[in-house]
N, C-alpha and C positions, 0 to 999 in steps of 0.2 A: 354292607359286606356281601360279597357276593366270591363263590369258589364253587366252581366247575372241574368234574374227573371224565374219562373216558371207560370204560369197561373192554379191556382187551379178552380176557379169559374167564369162563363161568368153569368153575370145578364139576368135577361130575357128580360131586356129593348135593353139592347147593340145593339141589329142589327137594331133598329128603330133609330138610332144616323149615318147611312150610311147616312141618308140624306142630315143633319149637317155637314156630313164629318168628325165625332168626335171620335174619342175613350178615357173612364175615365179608368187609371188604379189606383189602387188602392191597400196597404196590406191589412193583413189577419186583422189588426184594424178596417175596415172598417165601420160606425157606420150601422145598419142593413136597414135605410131609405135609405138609397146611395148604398147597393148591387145589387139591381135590375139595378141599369145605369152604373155599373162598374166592368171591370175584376177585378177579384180578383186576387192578384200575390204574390210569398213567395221567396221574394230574396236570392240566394244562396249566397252572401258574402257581406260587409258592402261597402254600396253607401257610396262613396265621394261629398260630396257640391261643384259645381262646374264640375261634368265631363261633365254634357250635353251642349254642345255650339255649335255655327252656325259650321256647316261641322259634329260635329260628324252623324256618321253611327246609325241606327234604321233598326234591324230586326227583322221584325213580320208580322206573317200570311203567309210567304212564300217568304214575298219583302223584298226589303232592301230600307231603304229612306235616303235620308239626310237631316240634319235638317238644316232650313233658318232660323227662329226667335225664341227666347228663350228669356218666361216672366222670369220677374225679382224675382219673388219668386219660378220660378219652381223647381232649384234645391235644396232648402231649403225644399220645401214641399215632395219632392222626399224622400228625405233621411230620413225626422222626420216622414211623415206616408204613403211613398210609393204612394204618390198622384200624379198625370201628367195628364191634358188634354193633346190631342195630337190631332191636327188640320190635316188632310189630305187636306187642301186646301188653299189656300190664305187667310189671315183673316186680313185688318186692324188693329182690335183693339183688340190685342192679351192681356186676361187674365194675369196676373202676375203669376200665378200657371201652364200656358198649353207653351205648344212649337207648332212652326209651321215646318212639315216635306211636302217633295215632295219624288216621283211625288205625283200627287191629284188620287190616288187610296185608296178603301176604302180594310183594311185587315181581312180576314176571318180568324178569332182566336178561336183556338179551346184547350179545357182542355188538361192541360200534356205539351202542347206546350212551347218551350224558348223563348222569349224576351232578347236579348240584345242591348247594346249600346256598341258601340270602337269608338277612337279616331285614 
């Protein structure tokens, strides 16, 4: 499995979420109150529910992570409005919508850039 996004729009909020350890991605639906804390991304081919899971591969900003924890609505939300927290750190109490990836490095994302996920 393999799914590739675009990054059209970084919010102006995004880099104050290093702290967090967080990055929101988000499509081009994005309601306009949540562009400011959310990449904006325009997937080039149709997500499947289900590809994201513990071990698949995350490349963005220049790393490659792999993903440890995967909430129970994330890929559901993925695919209906291209929504994902994405945790660069340990988290307990992982959201139903976000994934947890390592290592704990936060990624500098920049417009035009790819985002993909493989299996």
């Amino acid at each position: 499995m393999s799914f590739k996004t675009k990054v059209l729009e970084i919010g102006s909020m995004v880099p104050a979420f290093e702290e967090e350890m967080l990055v929101v991605l988000f499509g081009t639906n994005a309601p306009s109150e949540l562009k400011d804390i959310s990449v904006i991304h325009d997937p080039e081919a149709d997500f499947a529910d289900g590809t994201i899971k513990e071990g698949t591969q995350l490349v963005m900003g220049g790393n490659t992570y792999t993903v440890t924890k995967v909430g129970n609505a994330a890929n559901a939300n993925f695919e209906e409005l291209g929504h994902l927290s994405i945790y660069f750190k340990d988290n307990d109490e992982l959201l139903p919508g976000a994934i947890q990836v390592e290592p704990s490095v936060f990624p500098q994302v920049e417009i035009g850039e790819e985002i993909s996920f493989s299996n």
